[in-house]
VEXMI-158180 format. One record per residue (C-alpha): residue in three letters; x, y, z. Coordinates in steps of 0.05 Angstrom, whole numbers, padded with zeros to 5 digits, always signed. Layout:
N
AlaXYZ...
END
This chain:
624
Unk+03012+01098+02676Unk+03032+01124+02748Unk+03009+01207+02741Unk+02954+01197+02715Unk+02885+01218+02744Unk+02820+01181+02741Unk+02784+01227+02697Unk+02846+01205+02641Unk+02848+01130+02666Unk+02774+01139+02640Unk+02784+01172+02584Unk+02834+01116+02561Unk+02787+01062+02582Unk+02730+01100+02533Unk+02781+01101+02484Unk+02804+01022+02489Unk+02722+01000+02499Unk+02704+01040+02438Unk+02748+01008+02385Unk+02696+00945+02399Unk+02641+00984+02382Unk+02664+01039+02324Unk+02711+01014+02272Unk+02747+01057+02211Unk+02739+01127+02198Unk+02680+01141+02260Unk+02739+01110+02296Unk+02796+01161+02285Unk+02733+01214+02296Unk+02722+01191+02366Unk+02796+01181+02372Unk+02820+01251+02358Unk+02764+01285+02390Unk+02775+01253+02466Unk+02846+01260+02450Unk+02837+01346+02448Unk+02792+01333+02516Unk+02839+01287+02560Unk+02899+01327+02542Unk+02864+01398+02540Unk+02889+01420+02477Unk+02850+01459+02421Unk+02868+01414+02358Unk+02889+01339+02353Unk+02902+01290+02285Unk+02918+01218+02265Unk+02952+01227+02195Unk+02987+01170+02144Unk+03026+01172+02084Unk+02995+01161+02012Unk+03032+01133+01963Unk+03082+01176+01962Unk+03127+01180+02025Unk+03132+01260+02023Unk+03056+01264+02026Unk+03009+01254+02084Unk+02938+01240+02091Unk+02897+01267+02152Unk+02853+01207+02172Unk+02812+01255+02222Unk+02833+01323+02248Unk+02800+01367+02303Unk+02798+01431+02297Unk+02767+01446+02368Unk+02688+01454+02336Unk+02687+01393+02291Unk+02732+01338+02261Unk+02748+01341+02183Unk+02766+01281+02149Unk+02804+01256+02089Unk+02850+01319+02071Unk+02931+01319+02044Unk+02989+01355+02062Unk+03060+01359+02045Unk+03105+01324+02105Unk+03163+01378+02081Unk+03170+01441+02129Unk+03121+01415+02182Unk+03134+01377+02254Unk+03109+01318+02225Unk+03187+01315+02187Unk+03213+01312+02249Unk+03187+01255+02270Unk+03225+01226+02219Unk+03274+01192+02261Unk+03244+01198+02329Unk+03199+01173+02373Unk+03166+01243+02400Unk+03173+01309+02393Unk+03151+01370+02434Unk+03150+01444+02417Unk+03129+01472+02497Unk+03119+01543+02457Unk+03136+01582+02386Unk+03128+01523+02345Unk+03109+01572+02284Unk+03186+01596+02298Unk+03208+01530+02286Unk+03167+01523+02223Unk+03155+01583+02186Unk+03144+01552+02123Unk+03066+01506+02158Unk+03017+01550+02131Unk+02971+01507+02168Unk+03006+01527+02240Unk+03000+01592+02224Unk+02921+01585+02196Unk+02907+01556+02272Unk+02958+01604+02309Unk+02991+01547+02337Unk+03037+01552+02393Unk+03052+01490+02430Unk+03064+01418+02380Unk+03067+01344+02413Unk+03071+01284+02356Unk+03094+01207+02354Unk+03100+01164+02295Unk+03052+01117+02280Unk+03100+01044+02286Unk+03069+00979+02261Unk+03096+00915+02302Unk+03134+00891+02244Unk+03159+00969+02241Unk+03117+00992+02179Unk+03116+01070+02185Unk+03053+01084+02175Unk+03041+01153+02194Unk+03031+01205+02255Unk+02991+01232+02309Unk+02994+01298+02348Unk+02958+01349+02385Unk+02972+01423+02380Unk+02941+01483+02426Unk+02939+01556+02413Unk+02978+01558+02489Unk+03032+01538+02517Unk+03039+01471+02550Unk+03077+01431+02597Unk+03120+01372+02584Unk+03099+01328+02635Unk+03123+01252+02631Unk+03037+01236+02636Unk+03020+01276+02573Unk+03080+01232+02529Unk+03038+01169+02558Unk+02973+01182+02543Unk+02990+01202+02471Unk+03021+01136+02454Unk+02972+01096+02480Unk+02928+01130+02432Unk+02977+01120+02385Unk+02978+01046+02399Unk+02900+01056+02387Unk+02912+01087+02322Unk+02963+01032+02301Unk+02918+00971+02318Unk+02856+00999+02281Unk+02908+01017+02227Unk+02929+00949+02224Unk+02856+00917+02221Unk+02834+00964+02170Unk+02900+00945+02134Unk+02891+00860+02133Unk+02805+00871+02124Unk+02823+00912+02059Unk+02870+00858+02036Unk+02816+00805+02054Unk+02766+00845+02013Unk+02817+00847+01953Unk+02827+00767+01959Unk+02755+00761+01954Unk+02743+00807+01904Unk+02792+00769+01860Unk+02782+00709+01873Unk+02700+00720+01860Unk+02725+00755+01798Unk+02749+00686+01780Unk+02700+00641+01798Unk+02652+00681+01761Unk+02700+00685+01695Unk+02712+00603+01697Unk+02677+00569+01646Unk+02655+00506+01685Unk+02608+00506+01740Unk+02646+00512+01816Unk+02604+00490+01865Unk+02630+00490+01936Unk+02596+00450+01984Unk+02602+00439+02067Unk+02612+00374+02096Unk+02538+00347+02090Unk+02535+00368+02019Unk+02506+00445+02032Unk+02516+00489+01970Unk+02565+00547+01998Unk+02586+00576+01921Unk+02544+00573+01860Unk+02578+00614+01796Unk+02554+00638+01746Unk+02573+00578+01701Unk+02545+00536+01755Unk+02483+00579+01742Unk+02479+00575+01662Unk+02496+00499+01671Unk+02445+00479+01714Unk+02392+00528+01689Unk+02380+00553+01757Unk+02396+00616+01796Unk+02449+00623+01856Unk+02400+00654+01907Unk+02347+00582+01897Unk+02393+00533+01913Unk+02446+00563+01969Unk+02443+00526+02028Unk+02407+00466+01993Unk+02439+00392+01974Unk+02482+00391+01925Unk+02458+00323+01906Unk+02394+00350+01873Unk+02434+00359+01815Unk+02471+00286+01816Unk+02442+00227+01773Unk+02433+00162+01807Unk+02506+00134+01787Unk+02538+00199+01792Unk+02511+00213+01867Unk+02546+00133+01876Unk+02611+00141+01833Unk+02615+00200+01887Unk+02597+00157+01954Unk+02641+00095+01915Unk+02703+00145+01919Unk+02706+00173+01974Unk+02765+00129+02012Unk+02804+00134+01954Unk+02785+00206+01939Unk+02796+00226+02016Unk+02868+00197+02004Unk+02881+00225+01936Unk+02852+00294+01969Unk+02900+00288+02030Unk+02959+00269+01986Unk+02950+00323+01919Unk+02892+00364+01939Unk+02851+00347+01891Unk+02814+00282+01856Unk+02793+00272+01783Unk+02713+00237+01762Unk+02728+00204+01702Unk+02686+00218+01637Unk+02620+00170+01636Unk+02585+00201+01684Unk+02522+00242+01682Unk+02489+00303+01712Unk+02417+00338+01719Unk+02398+00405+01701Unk+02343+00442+01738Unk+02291+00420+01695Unk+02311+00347+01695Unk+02351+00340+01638Unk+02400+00295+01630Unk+02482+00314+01607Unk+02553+00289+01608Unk+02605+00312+01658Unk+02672+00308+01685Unk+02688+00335+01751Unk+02750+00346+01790Unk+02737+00348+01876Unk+02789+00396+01926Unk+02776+00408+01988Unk+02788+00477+02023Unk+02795+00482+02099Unk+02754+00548+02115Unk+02766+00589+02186Unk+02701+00547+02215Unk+02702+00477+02175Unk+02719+00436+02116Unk+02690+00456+02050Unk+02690+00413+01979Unk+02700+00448+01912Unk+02662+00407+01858Unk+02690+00437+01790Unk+02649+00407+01736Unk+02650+00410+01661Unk+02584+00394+01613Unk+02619+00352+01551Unk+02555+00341+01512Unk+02585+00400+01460Unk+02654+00365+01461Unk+02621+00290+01450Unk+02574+00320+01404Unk+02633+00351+01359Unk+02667+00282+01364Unk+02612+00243+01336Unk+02599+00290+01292Unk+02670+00286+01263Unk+02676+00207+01257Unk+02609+00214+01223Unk+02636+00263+01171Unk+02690+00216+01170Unk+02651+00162+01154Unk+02611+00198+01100Unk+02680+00231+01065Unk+02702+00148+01057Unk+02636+00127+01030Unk+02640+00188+00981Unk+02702+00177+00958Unk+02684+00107+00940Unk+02617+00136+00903Unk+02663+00181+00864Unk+02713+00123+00848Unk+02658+00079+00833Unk+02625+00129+00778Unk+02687+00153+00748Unk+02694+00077+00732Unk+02767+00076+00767Unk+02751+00001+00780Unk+02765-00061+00744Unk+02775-00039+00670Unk+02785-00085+00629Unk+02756-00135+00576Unk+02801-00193+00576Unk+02774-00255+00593Unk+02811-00254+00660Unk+02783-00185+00677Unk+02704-00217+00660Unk+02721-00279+00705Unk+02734-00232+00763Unk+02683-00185+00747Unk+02636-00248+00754Unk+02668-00275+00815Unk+02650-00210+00847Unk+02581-00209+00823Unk+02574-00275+00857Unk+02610-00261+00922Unk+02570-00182+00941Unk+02509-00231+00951Unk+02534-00265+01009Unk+02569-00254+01067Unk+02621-00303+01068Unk+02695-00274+01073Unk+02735-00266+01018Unk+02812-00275+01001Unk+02839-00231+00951Unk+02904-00257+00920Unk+02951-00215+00876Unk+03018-00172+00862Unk+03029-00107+00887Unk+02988-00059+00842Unk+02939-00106+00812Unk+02874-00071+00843Unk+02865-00114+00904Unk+02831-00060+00944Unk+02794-00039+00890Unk+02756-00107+00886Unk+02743-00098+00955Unk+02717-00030+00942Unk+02673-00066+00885Unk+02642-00124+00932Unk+02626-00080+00987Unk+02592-00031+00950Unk+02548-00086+00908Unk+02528-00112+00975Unk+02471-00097+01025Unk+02523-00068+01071Unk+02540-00008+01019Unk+02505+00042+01067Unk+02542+00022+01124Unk+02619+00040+01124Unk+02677+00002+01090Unk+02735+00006+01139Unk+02804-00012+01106Unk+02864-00020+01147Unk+02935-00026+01115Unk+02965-00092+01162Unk+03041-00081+01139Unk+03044-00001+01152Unk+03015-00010+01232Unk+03069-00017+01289Unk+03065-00096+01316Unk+03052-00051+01381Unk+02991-00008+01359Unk+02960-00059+01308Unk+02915-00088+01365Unk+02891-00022+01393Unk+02875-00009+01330Unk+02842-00062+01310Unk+02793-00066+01372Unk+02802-00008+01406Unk+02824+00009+01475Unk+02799+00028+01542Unk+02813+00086+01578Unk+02888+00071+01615Unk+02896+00011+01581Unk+02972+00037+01563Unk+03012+00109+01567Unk+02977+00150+01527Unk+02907+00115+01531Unk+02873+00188+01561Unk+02809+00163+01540Unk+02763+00108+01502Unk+02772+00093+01429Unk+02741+00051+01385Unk+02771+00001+01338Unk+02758-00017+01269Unk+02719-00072+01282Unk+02674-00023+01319Unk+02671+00031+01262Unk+02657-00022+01213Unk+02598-00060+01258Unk+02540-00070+01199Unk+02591-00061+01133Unk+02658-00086+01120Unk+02723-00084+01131Unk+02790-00098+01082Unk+02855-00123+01116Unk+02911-00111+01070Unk+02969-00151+01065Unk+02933-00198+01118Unk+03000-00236+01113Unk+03035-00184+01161Unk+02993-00206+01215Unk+03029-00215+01269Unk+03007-00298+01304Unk+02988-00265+01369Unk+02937-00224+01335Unk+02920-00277+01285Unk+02879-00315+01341Unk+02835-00253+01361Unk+02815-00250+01285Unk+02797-00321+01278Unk+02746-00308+01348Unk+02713-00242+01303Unk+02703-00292+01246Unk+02674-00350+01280Unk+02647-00321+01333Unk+02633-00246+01318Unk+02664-00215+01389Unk+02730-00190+01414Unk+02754-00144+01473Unk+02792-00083+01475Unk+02851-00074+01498Unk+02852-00065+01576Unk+02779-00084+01570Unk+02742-00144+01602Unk+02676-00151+01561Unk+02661-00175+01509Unk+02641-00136+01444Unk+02604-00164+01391Unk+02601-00138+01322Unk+02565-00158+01261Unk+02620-00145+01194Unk+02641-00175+01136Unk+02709-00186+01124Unk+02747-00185+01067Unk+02827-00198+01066Unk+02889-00184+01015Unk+02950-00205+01007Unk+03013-00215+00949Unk+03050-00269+00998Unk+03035-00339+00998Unk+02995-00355+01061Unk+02998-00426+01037Unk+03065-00436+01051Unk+03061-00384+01103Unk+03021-00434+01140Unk+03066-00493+01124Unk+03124-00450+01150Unk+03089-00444+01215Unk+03085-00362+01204Unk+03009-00363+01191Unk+02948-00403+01228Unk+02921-00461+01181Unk+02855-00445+01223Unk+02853-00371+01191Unk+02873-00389+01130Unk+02812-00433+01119Unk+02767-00390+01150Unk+02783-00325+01107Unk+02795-00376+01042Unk+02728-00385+01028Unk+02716-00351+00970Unk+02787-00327+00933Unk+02798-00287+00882Unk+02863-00280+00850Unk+02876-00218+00806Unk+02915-00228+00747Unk+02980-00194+00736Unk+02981-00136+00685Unk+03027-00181+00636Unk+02978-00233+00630Unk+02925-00191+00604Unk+02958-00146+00551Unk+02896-00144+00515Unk+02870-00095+00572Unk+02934-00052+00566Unk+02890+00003+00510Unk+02837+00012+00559Unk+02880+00020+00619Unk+02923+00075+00590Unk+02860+00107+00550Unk+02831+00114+00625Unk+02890+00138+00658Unk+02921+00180+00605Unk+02847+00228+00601Unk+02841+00225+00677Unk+02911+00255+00690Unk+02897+00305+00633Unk+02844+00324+00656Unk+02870+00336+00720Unk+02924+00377+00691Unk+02887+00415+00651Unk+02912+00390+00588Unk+02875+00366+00526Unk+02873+00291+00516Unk+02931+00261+00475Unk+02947+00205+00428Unk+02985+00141+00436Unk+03034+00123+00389Unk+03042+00051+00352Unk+03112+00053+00372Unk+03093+00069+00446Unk+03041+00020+00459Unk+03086-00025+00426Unk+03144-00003+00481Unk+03084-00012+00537Unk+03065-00089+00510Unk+03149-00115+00508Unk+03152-00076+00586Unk+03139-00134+00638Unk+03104-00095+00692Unk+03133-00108+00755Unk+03089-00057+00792Unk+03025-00077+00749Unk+02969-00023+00746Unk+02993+00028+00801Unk+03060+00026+00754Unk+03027+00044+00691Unk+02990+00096+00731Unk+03053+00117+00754Unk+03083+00122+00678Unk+03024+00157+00650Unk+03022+00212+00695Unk+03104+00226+00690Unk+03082+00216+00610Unk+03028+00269+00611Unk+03072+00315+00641Unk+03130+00309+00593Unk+03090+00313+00540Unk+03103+00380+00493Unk+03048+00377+00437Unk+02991+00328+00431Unk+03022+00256+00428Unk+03041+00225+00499Unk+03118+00224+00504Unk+03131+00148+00535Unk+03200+00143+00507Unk+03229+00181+00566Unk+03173+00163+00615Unk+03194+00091+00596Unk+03269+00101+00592Unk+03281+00076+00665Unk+03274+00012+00639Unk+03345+00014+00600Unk+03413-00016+00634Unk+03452+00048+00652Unk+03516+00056+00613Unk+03552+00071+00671Unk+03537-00010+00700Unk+03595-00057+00680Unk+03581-00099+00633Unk+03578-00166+00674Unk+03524-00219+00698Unk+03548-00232+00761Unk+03499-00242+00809Unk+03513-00179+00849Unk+03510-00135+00788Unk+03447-00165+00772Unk+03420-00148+00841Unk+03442-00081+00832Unk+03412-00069+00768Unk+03345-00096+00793Unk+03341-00051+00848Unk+03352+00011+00805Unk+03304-00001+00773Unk+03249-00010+00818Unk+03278+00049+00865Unk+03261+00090+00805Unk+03197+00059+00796Unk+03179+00076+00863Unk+03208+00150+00853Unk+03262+00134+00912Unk+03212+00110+00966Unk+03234+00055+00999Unk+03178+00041+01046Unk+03099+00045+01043Unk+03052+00026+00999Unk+03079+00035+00926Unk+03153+00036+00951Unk+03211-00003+00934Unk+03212-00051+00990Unk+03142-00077+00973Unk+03146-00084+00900Unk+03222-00123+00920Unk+03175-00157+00970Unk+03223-00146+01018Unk+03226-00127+01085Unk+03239-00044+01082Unk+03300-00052+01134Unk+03333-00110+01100Unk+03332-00060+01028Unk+03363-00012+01063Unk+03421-00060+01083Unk+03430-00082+01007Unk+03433-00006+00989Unk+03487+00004+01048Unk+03527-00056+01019Unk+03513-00053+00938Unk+03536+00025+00949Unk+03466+00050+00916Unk+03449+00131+00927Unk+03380+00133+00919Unk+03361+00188+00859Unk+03291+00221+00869
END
C-alpha cells in the first residue's frame, strides 16, 4: 500500500479492527460511511444482486448526511453494468454523460464514479461497491487500493453472513425435524449430559425440555436398561465406529418422570460436534404396539372358543343314534373327566376333530383355549417353530419372539391332527411335553414348562408305523392311553337320516332356501353309496344337492351321479384302468383339489406329490 498516508493506513486499520466488533448490516453502515471520509467523496455504497441477476440490492448507501439501507435498483443503464466484465472502473468527470438513462446520478448530481465488483474466492459475483462525488477526482494508483481492500472487507463479511445464514437454515430444519419425529431423541455428551430433548422426548417422559437439560440422562433409565447400556458399550463402540449407529433390542424398560414404568426400543449414533462427541438416543415407547398385540391374540383366542360355542349349540357334533355313535358319545363322557391323552383313530371325514372339540369343551379346561394344529399341512422346516415357538434370531426371518402352540394352549388343550406326519426328530420333543410338561424354543436355552392336555388324530396306522420304524413305540404308548376309534360312515347307515336331515336344513338355511324333502329313491341311492370321504363327503353332496335343487325335493340324482363309470372309460379291468377310474372319482369328490385337508391326496391317502405323478402318467386333466 506504498502512497498511502497515515491518516488512510488508519482508516483501513479502523475498518479491518471493526469487522471483530460490528457484524451484518451495522457493518456495511460503518463500512460505507469511512469509505466517503478516507477517500473524500460525498456518497459511497456496497450493493448485491437479488435473485434476479439484472437487479441489485443496496446493502448500505451514504448519501453524505446519513446511510440508507435495504433499497433496489435496476443494474441496466448504470456504472454498476460496467463492471460487468471488469475489475474497476473510473469516470474522473461527466459520468451523467456516460449514463443518461441513472436517474439516481442525476438525483445526486454526480460527477466523478469509482466501482469494483464484489469477487468471492471461489469467484461467486456477488455484487459491487463504489463511491461517487459531486467533483471531479483524480485517478491516483492509492485511491484503486484503498477501495478494494474495502472491497475485500465487504466480500469477507459477505461471505460470513452467507455460511451463518446457511447454518441457521440447517438448524432450523433439522430442529424442524426433531420436533416432528414421533419417538423421543435425546442427545447426550460424553458423561451422559442431556444436550437435545424433543418434543416427543417431552410427551414421553412427561417432563419439560427446560427441567432436565444439562442433567443425566440416566434418570430416566431402569435398572437393566441403565446395564444393557454399560453391557454394550464395546460392542456398541464398534458397531458405532463401523455403521454409525447401534440397535437396543425390545425387552427393555424405561421411566417416565413420575416413575412409571414402559417398554422401549432404542437405537444409539453418535455425532462428532465442533467441541466433542455427542450420543443420539432415539427411543420408541411400545406399550401401545404390545398392548395391540395382546390384545389381538386375545381376540384370537376368544373368536376360536366362540366358534366352538356356536358349533357346539347348533349341535354340528356327533349326530347320530346308532349304537356306534352312543359308544363314542360315552367314551367321551368318560375321557373330559380326566386328563389323560387321548388317541383318536379314524378315516378322513369321520369327525375326528370334532370329538376333540367335544372332550375339550366337557372338560375343566373349556375356558382356557383349545389350540388345534393340522401336522400334515406344516413345512417339516416350520413345524417346530411352530410348535414351541422361537426366539428372537433363532433363524432368517426370526425379527422377534413368538410363542408356540404349546404356549397358547398352557391351561387347555391342544389337538394334533394327523399326529402320524410327525416328523421322528420332532417326535422326541413331544414325548418330553407329555412326560415331563417342558420344552424349549427354538434358538432358546430354557426351559418352558406348560400345563396342557393333549389330544392326537390320525387315519394311518401308527401301529405298524412303529413296527416300520417311522413312529416312536415310546409316543405311541404315551398318547394311546385312552383311544377312540370313529366308525366309518358305512358302518352306521342307520345314522345316515339324521346326518342328511342336519346338513340338508343347515345349508338351506344358509342359502336362503326353504327346507326340502328326501326322496325314497334318494336315500336309497345314499345307503348302496360306500362313502369313501365319510361325513365331510355327504356334507359335500348335500350342499352341491341343495343347490341343484329346482322345487322342494333335494335333487341327489345328479349330486350323486359322480359315482357312475364314465362312458368314455374302456371297458376293461385292467389294473391301470381301475386306478384311473378310482382317481376320478375321488378328484371329483374333492372338487379337483389335490392337496389339503378334504383333497384328493388325503382321501387316496397318498402323498400329494406322488398323485400328481399318477395324474402325469395315467394322462388325467383334472375337471373342477
Amino acid at each position: 500500500m506504498s502512497g498511502l498516508n497515515s491518516d488512510e493506513l488508519d482508516a483501513i486499520y479502523r475498518i479491518v479492527s471493526q469487522t471483530s466488533k460490528e457484524t451484518g448490516e451495522q457493518f456495511f453502515c460503518s463500512l460505507v460511511k469511512e469509505m466517503s471520509r478516507v477517500l473524500g467523496v460525498s456518497h459511497s455504497f456496497v450493493s448485491v444482486f437479488t435473485d434476479s441477476p439484472t437487479r441489485l440490492k443496496m446493502l448500505a448507501y451514504w448519501n453524505g448526511t446519513d446511510v440508507q439501507t435495504n433499497f433496489e435498483y435496476d443494474l441496466e443503464s448504470t456504472p454498476s453494468e460496467s463492471l460487468l466484465e471488469k475489475n474497476y472502473i473510473h469516470y474522473p468527470r461527466g459520468v451523467r454523460e456516460h449514463y443518461p438513462k441513472d436517474k439516481f446520478l442525476e438525483q445526486v448530481g454526480a460527477e466523478s464514479f469509482r466501482g469494483v465488483p464484489l469477487i468471492g474466492q471461489t469467484g461467486v459475483h456477488f455484487g459491487y461497491m463504489g463511491v461517487i462525488d459531486v467533483k471531479e477526482c483524480s485517478n491516483e494508483p492509492r485511491f484503486v487500493t484503498l477501495l478494494q481492500t474495502f472491497a475485500l472487507r465487504a466480500v469477507a463479511e459477505i461471505d460470513r453472513l452467507t455460511v451463518d445464514q446457511a447454518r441457521q437454515r440447517i438448524e432450523r430444519r433439522l430442529a424442524s425435524i426433531l420436533e416432528s419425529a414421533m419417538d423421543a431423541i435425546v442427545v447426550v455428551d460424553q458423561i451422559g449430559r442431556i444436550q437435545i430433548f424433543n418434543q416427543a422426548a417431552e410427551r414421553i417422559f412427561r417432563i419439560a425440555a427446560g427441567k432436565v437439560l444439562g442433567t443425566s440422562v440416566y434418570q430416566f433409565f431402569t435398572e437393566k436398561l441403565a446395564q444393557e447400556m454399560r453391557d454394550c458399550e464395546p460392542k456398541a463402540a464398534k458397531e458405532l465406529e463401523r455403521i454409525g449407529c447401534f440397535w437396543l433390542p425390545e425387552g427393555l424398560s424405561a421411566l417416565r418422570a413420575d416413575g412409571e414404568v414402559f417398554p422401549v426400543e432404542a437405537t444409539l449414533s453418535r455425532v462428532q460436534d465442533v467441541e466433542q462427541t455427542l450420543l443420539t438416543i432415539i427411543l420408541r415407547d411400545i406399550s401401545e404396539r404390545l398392548g395391540a398385540m395382546e390384545h389381538i391374540e386375545q381376540l384370537c383366542r376368544e373368536k376360536e372358543s366362540l366358534e366352538a360355542e356356536i358349533k357346539e349349540a347348533s349341535g354340528t357334533y356327533l349326530i347320530g343314534q346308532s349304537e356306534a355313535m352312543k359308544e363314542i358319545k360315552r367314551l367321551i363322557e368318560l375321557v373330559s373327566r380326566t386328563d389323560s391323552s387321548v388317541l383318536i383313530l379314524g378315516e378322513t371325514g369321520t369327525g375326528k376333530e370334532l370329538v376333540a372339540r367335544s372332550i375339550h369343551l366337557r372338560s375343566d379346561r373349556y375356558k382356557n383355549e383349545l389350540v388345534c394344529v393340522n401336522c400334515a399341512s406344516l413345512p417339516e422346516s416350520l413345524i417346530e417353530a411352530e410348535l414351541f415357538g422361537h426366539e428372537k434370531g433363532a433363524f432368517t426371518g426370526a425379527v422377534k419372539m413368538r410363542r408356540g402352540r404349546f404356549e397358547r394352549a398352557d391351561g387347555g388343550t391342544i389337538f394334533l391332527d394327523e399326529i402320524g406326519e410327525l416328523p421322528l426328530t420332532l417326535q422326541s420333543k413331544l414325548l418330553r411335553v407329555l412326560q415331563d410338561g417342558e420344552f424349549e424354543r427354538v434358538g432358546g436355552s430354557h426351559s418352558l414348562k406348560t400345563n396342557v392336555r393333549v389330544l392326537a388324530a390320525t387315519n394311518r396306522d401308527l401301529e405298524a408305523m412303529v413296527n416300520a420304524g417311522m413312529f416312536r413305540e415310546d409316543l405311541y404308548y404315551r398318547l394311546n392311553v385312552i383311544p377312540i376309534k370313529l366308525p366309518p360312515l358305512r358302518e352306521r347307515l342307520d345314522d345316515l337320516p339324521h346326518l342328511i336331515r342336519h346338513f340338508e336344513r343347515q345349508i338351506s338355511a344358509q342359502m336362503g332356501q326353504r327346507s326340502k324333502s328326501l326322496s325314497d329313491a334318494d336315500l336309497a341311492r345314499m345307503r348302496a353309496y360306500s362313502w369313501p370321504g365319510n361325513v365331510r363327503e355327504l356334507q359335500n353332496i348335500l350342499e352341491r344337492g341343495v343347490l341343484l335343487s329346482q322345487d322342494e325335493e333335494l335333487n341327489l340324482a345328479v349330486a350323486l351321479s359322480f359315482g357312475t363309470v364314465p362312458e368314455s372309460d374302456p371297458p376293461t379291468f385292467s389294473l391301470q384302468n381301475i386306478e384311473r377310474r378310482h382317481i376320478k372319482k375321488v378328484l371329483k369328490l374333492a372338487q379337483g383339489r389335490i392337496s389339503g385337508i378334504g383333497g384328493a391326496a388325503e382321501l387316496l391317502e397318498i402323498n400329494p406329490s406322488t398323485l400328481r405323478s399318477k395324474l402325469k402318467k395315467l394322462g388325467i386333466h383334472i375337471e373342477r
